[in-house]
N, C-alpha and C positions, 0 to 999 in steps of 0.2 A: 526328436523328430522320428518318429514311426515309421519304417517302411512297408510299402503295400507288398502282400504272398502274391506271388505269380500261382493261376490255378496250372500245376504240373502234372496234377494228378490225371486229369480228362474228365473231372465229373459233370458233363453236359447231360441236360436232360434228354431222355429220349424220346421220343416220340412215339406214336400209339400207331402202328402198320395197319390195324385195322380205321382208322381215323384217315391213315392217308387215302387208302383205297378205297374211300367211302363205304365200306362193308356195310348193308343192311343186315343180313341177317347173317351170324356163324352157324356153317352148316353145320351137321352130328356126323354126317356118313362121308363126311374130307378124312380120314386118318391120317393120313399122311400129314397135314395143317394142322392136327390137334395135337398130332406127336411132338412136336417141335415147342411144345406148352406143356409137357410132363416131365420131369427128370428120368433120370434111370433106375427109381423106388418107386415107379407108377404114381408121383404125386404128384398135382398139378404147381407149375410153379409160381411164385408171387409175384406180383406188380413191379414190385422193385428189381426184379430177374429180368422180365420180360419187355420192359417199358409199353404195356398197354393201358388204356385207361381205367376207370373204374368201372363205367357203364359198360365195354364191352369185356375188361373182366372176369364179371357175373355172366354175362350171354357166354363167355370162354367156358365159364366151371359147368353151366349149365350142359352147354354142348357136351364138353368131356366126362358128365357124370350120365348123359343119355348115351354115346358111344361105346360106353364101358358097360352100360345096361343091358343093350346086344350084343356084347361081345365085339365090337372093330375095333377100342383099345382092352388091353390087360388090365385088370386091376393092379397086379402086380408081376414087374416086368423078372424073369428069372438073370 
């Protein structure tokens, strides 16, 4: 007889912040919101870092690759 693993670790899924807040659109000129979606090598982070979804994701990279286009993020953070 087989016993069942207790999940000890915490691996719940997480939830997409911009899904709770019904976000229509990610703004570009929030820095301060897109910062919190880049590490500290200026790259954006992945899905599985962030727990956001797929659809807004892509709206994420898009925002952070037009922020970074004028200058409100770094491309690369010193």
């Amino acid at each position: 007889m087989q016993r069942r693993r207790q999940n000890r670790g915490g691996n719940r899924r997480r939830i997409c912040a911009f899904c709770v807040d019904k976000v229509k659109v990610i703004d570009y000129k929030d820095h301060e919101m897109l910062g919190r979606y880049v590490n500290e090598f200026g790259r954006i982070r992945p899905r599985r870092q962030t727990g956001t979804c797929a659809k807004h994701q892509r709206a994420l990279a898009v925002s952070v690759k037009r922020a970074r286009h004028i200058a409100l993020l770094p491309f690369v953070n010193d």
